[in-house]
N, C-alpha and C positions, 0 to 999 in steps of 0.2 A: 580254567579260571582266568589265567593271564588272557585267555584270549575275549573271553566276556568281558573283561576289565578294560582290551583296546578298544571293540567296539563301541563301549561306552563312553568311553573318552573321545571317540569321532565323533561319536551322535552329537556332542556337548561342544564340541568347535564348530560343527556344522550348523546349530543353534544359535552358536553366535553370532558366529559370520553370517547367518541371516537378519537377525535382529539388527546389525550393526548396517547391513546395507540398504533394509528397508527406511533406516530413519537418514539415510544419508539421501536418499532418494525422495522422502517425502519434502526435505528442505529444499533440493534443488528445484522441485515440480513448485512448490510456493512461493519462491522467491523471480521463477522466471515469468519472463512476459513477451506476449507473441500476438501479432495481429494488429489491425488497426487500432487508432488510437480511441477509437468508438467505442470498440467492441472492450478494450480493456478496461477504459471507465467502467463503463458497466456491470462488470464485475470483480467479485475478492479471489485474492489468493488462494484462499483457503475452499470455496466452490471450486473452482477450475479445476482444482488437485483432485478431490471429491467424484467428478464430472469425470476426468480422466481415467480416474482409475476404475470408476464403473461401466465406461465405455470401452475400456479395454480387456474386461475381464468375458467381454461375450465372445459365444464361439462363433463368430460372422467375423471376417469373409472366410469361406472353406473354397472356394470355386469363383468361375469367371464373373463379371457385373457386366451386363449388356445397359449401355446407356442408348437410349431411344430419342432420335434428333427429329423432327416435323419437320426439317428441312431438307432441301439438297445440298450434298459437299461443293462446297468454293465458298459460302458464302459466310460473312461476318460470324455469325453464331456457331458456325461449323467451325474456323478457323479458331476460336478460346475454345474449343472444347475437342480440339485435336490438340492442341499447345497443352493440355492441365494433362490430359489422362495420360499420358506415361507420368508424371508424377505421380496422379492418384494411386497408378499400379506399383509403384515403387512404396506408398505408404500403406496401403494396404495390404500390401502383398500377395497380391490374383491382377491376372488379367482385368484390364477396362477395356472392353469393346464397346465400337460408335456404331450403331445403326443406322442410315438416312432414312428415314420414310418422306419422302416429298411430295408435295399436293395438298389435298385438303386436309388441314391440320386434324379436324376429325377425327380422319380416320387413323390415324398417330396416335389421337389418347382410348379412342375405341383399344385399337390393338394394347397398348398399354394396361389398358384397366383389366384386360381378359388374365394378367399374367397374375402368379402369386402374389401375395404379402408376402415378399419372405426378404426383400434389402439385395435381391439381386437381377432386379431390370429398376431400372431408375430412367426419368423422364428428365428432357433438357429441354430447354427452351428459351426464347427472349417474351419479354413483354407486348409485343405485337400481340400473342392471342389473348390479353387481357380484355382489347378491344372487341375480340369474336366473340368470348363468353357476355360481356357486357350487352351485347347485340341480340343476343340469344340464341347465336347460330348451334349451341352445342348442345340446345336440349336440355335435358336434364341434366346431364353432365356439367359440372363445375370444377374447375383448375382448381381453385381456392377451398373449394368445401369437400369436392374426392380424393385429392392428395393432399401430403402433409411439405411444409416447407421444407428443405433443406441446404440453403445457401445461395448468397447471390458472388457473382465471382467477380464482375464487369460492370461499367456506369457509362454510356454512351448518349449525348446529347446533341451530336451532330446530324442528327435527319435533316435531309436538305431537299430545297426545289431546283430540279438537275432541265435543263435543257442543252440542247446542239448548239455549238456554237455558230455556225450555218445559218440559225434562226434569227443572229441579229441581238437578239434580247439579253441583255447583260444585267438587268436591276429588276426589283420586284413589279414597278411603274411600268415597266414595260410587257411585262412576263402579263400580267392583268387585263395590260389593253389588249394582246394578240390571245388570251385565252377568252375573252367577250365573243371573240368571232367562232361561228359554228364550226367549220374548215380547222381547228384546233383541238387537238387530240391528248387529251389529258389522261396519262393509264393512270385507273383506280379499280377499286376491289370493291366487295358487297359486303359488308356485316363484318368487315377489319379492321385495324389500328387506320389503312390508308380513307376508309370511307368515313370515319368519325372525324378525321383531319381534314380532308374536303368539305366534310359538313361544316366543321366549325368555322374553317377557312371560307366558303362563301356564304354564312352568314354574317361574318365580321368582313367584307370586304363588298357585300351585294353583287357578285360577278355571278354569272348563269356557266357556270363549265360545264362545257362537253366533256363525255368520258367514254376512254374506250379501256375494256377489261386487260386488266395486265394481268403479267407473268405471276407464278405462285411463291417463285424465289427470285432475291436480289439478283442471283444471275440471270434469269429468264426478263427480267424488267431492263436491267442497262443490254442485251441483245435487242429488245424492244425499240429503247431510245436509238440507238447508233444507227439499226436497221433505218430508224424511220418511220415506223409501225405507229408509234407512238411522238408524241412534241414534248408532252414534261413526265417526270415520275420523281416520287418520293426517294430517298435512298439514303443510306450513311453515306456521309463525306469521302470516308476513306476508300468506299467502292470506287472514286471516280478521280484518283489523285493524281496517277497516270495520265490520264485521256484528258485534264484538266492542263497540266503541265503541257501537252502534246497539241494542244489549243482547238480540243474536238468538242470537248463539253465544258459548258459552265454554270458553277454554282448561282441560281436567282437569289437564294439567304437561306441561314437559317433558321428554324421554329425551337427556338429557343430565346430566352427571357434574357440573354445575355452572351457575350460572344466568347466564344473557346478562347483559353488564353494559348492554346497550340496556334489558334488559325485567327490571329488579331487582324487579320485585313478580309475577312469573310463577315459580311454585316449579318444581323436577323433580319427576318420580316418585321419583327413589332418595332425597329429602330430606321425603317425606312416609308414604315406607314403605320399614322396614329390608331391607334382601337383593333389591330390588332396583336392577338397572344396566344396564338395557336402553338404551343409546344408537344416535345414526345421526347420525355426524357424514357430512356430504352434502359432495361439489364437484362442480364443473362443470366438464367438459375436452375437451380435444381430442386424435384420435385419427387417425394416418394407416395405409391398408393397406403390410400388411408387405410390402417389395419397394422401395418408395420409397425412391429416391436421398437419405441423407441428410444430404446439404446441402440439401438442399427441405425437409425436416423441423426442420433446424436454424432456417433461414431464417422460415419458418412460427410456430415457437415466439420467435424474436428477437423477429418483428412482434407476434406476440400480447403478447407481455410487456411491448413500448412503448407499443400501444393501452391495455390496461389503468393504463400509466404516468401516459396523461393523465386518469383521471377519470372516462371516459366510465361507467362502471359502478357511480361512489358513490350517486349519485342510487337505481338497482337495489339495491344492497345496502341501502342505505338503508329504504327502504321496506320489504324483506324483513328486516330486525335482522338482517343478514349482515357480510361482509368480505371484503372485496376483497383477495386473494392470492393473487399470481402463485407458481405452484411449478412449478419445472424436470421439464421430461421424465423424469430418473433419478430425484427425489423422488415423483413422481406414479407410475411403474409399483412403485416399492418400497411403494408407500402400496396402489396397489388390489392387490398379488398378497398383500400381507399380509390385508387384507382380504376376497379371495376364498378365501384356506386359512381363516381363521377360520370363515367362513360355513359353508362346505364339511364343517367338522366339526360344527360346530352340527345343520346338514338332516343328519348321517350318525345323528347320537344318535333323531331320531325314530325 
């Protein structure tokens, strides 16, 4: 009897002490606030908490997450998503491996789409393939309509026109006269973010460019320029900051609406010649196949948006004159399907 009598007197403190630390825990998760200042406007305390706790009640991650990159390792994209994932692995607690598939992005979501639903191969990517699906290189295939959003981690609006400094050409006025002549070798792409930009760019500027096929990644294009192979190419800023310093390349501007407040003595093109406003505001995100249970997508995107919370990625932005910007799943698919109708009418006008 005295011994049915302890047990029961544990069970009734163990009850407590439950009771007592679940509501200590519901006030702390309501009360805190985390992430950009966006993303918390948007919503209440009392969701987050809600969102939390059902996100965390599923049994995902058990096992490793292979994230699947369309590019090759060294470059921009490659670099925030070698910087997040020991975070991610630390918040979710499994391995995050990077896979490079480099080439025709294609074949990256080909392979991708063959894999489960199940929240453990996840696709990364930047906004360059917005322009491929816009173009229709992908078939039937859609970024925006066969996977689900999951996070933007990065905000990059330094794509720039890069030449040799070899060349002479220091300003847009010039970079314009010497690409008029045939003899000028301008690397571009077919049915990508770089060929929507050419287009736009010699419509708003009436120059006839020559074009010779560049590299599939940022590294295989600045081997291009330096070679010689090539006279101009597209590129973030940050790939060329060295070789810029070292007085081998220089930035002709950038396609942006306004100038970095990192890099105040690099002009744009639209502020050195009227009528034009060829931009490429660039991010970085993550994408799950559509099918995927989403609370694993939820879950996914919470962890990513805390990894980013620590830091791990200033240093990256850093280097590149970026910024580090978590944007919510909803923000991010209204952001690339705005962005793939755009395009889509742009490649219809040719």
């Amino acid at each position: 009897m005295k011994k049915l009598l302890a047990v029961l007197l544990c069970l009734i403190m163990v009850l407590s002490m439950a009771s007592c630390g679940s509501s200590g825990s519901d006030k702390e998760a309501t009360g805190s606030t985390s992430g950009s200042g966006q993303e918390a406007a948007g919503s209440g305390g009392s969701a987050e908490t809600a969102e939390t706790a059902e996100t965390s009640d599923i049994d995902w991650p058990t096992k490793p997450i292979e994230v699947i990159i369309p590019f090759g390792a060294g470059g921009d994209s490659d670099a925030y998503l070698r910087a997040l994932t020991p975070e991610l692995s630390k918040i979710l607690g499994v391995d995050v491996i990077v896979t490079n598939m480099s080439g025709e992005s294609l074949g990256a979501i080909s392979e991708y789409l063959k894999r489960d639903a199940d929240g453990y191969t996840v696709f990364y990517y930047n906004t360059s393939l917005n322009a491929t699906e816009a173009a229709g290189k992908y078939g039937d295939i859609s970024l925006i309509n066969d996977m689900v959003p999951a996070g933007v981690i990065a905000s990059d609006e330094n794509t720039g026109l890069f030449v040799r400094a070899d060349s002479g050409i220091t300003n847009f006025e010039q970079f314009l006269t010497a690409a008029a002549d045939p003899s000028f070798k301008f690397a571009n792409g077919t049915q990508n973010v770089e060929a929507y930009l050419s287009s736009e760019l010699a419509k708003q500027t009436g120059v006839d460019f020559h074009y010779v096929a560049q590299a599939s990644d940022s590294s295989g294009r600045t081997l291009q320029l330096l070679s010689g192979e090539v006279d101009a190419i597209y590129s973030t800023y940050g790939n060329f900051t060295d070789y810029i310093a070292q007085g081998e390349v220089v930035c002709v501007g950038l396609l942006s609406d306004h100038r970095n407040p990192n890099l105040p003595d690099v002009p744009t093109l639209a502020e050195q010649m009227e009528g034009v406003s060829v931009t490429n505001p660039k991010r970085y995100l993550f994408r799950m196949k559509a099918g995927v249970d989403q609370a694993i997508v939820d879950k996914f995107a919470d962890a990513v948006k805390e990894a980013v919370g620590t830091g791990c990625l200033d240093s990256v932005a850093e280097m590149y004159f970026a910024e580090v910007s978590y944007m919510s799943p909803a923000d991010q698919q209204a952001f690339e399907t705005e962005r793939v109708e755009g395009m889509k009418a742009a490649f219809a006008e040719e």
